[in-house]
C-alpha positions as MATLAB code, in Angstrom:
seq = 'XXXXXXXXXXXXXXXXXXXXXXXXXXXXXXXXXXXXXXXXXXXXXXXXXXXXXXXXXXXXXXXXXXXXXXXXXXXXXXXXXXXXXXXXXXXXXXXXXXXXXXXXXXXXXXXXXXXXXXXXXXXXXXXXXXXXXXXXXXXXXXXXXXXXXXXXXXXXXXXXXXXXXXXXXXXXXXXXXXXXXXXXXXXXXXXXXXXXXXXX';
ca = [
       0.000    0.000    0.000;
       1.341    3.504   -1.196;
       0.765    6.774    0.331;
      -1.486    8.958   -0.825;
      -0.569   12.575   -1.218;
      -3.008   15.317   -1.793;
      -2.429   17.404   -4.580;
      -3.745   20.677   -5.222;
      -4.509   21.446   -8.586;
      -4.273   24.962  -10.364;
      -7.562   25.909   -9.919;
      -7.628   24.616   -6.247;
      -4.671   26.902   -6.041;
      -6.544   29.811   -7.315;
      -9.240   29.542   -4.957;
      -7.075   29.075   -2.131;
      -5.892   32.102   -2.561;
      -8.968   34.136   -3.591;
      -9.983   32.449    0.128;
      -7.478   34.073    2.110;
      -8.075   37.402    0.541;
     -11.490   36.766    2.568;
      -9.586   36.670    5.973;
      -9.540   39.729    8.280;
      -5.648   40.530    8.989;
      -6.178   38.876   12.455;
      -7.080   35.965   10.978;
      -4.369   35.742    8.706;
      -1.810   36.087   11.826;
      -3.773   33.709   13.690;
      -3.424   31.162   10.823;
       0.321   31.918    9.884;
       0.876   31.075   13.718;
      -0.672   27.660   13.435;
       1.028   27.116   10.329;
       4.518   27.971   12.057;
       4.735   30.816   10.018;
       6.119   34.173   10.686;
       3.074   36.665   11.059;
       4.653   40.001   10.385;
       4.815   41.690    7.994;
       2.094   43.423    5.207;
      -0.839   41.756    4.602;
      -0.062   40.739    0.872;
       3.440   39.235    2.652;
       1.253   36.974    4.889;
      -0.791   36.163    2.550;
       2.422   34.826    0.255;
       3.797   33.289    2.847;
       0.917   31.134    3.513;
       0.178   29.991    0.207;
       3.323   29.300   -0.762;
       3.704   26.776    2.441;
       0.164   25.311    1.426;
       0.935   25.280   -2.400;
       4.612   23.509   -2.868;
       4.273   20.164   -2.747;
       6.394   18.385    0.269;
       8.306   15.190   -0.219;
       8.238   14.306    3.479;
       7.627   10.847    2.509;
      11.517    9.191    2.788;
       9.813    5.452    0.618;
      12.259    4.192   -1.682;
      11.627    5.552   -5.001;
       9.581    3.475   -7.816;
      11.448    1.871  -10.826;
       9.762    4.023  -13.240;
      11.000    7.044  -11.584;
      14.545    6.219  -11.390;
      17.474    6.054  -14.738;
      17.602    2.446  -15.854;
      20.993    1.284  -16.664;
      21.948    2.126  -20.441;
      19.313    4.413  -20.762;
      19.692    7.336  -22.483;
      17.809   10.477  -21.291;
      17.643   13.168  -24.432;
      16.312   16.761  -23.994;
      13.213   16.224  -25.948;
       9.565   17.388  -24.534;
       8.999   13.766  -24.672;
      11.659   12.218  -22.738;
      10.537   11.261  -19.141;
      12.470   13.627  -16.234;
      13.721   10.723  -14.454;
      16.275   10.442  -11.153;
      19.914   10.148  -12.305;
      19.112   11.097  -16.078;
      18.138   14.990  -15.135;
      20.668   17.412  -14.233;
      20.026   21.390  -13.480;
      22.777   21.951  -15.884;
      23.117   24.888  -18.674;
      22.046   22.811  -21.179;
      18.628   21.513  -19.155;
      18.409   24.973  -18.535;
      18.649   26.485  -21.754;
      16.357   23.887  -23.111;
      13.846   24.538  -20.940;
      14.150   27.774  -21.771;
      12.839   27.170  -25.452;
       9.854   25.099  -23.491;
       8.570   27.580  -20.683;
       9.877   30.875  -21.924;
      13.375   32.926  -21.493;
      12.486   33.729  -17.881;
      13.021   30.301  -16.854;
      15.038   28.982  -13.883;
      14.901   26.045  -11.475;
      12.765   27.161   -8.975;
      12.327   25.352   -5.637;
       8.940   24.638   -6.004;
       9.644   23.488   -9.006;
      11.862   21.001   -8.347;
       9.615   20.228   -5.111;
       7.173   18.851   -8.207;
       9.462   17.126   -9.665;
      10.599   15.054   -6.417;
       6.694   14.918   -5.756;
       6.256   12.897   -9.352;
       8.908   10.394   -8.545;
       7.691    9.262   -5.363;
       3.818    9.213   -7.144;
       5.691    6.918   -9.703;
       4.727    9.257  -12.329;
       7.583   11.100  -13.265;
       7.080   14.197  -15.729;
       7.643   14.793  -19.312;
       9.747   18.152  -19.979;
       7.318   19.355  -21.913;
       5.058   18.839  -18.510;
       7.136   20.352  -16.863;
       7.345   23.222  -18.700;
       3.792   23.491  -17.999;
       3.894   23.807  -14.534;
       6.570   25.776  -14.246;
       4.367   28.503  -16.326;
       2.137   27.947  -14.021;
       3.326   29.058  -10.944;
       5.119   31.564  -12.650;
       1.269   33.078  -13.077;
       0.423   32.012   -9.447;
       3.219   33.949   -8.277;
       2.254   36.974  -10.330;
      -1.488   36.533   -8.762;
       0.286   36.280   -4.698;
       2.182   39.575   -5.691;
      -0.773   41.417   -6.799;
      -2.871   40.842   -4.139;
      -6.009   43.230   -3.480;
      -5.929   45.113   -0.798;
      -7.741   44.433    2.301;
     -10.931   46.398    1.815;
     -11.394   45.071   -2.079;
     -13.312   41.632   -1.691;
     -15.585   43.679    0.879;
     -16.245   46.866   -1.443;
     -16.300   44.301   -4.600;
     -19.480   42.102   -3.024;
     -20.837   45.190   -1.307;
     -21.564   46.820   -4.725;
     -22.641   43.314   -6.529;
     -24.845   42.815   -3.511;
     -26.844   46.561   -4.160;
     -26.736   45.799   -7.579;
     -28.994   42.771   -6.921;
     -30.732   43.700   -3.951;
     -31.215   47.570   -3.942;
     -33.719   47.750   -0.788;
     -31.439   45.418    1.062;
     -30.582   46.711    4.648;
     -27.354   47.347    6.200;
     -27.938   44.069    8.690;
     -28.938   42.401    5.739;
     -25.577   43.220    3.705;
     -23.288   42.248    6.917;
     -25.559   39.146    6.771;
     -24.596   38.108    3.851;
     -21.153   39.224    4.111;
     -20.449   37.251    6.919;
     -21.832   33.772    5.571;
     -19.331   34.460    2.327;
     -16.567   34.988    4.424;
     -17.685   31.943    6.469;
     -17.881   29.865    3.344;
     -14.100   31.084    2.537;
     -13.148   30.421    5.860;
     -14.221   27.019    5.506;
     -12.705   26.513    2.203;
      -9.573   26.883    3.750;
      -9.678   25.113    6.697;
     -11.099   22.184    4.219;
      -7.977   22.362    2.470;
      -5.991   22.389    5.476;
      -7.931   19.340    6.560;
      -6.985   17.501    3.466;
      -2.837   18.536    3.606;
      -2.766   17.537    7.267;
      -2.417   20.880    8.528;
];
């Protein structure tokens, strides 16, 4: 029997994140605190640290890789889009580099996270193509451009405020805190579901 490991996927990711820019600033320091985070900082720098903890996959698991994952002898390992990213027939090299380059865009360079993926693939037993991973790694190159331009801490307030009017013009002012508060409950809970399901 294998582990299972939870895996969020990119629009998981996204809604994580639109979540936490739900949370009053207390909350977010309460929750960086039970995540063993630091909680100082600006709100948009809480708010990266905690998804980046939640969103790079771990290899805590210390299992004994599968076959498939790992270089079989005489193997050869080209830099192709194809070619399986295998253990002991991928190197971080200048000429992975530059290929990857060509793949993901001129920007590219082994990130952590990224290579946090890759580790995460071979102990799955499903180690990525290069052109998947190019594909990821474009991806959290737009999930870090989303952390850095978090809102503000009054915009998901002042954006459902004005839907709400919109739709219910003779609402009242309990009425709009009403409703307020059960969103923010429901992506309160969203979180805490997704905590749930890390192990968090």
């Amino acid at each position: 029997m294998t582990d299972s490991v939870y895996v969020m996927t990119p629009h998981e990711q996204k809604s994580f994140l639109n979540a936490l820019n739900y949370f009053l600033e207390a909350e977010l320091v309460q929750l960086s605190l039970q995540l063993g985070l630091p909680a100082t900082g600006l709100r948009h720098e809480i708010i990266e640290r905690i998804y980046r903890l939640i969103t790079t996959p771990t290899t805590a698991s210390r299992r004994a890789l599968p076959p498939i994952s790992l270089a079989q002898e005489g193997a050869t390992y080209p830099l192709n889009k194809k070619t399986l990213i295998v253990k002991g027939g991928y190197n971080t090299n200048a000429a992975t580099k530059n290929f990857l380059k060509r793949l993901a865009g001129d920007d590219f360079y082994f990130s952590p996270a990224s290579q946090d993926w890759i580790a995460l693939r071979w102990q799955q037993g499903k180690p990525p193509t290069y052109e998947e991973f190019a594909r990821y790694w474009q991806s959290e190159k737009v999930q870090k451009e989303q952390v850095k331009s978090a809102p503000p801490e009054d915009w998901a307030y002042e954006t459902f405020k004005q839907q709400f009017m919109i739709k219910n013009g003779a609402a009242t002012q309990e009425e709009l805190a009403d409703a307020w508060q059960k969103l923010r409950n429901k992506q309160v809970a969203l979180v805490a579901e997704v905590l749930v399901k890390l192990g968090r």
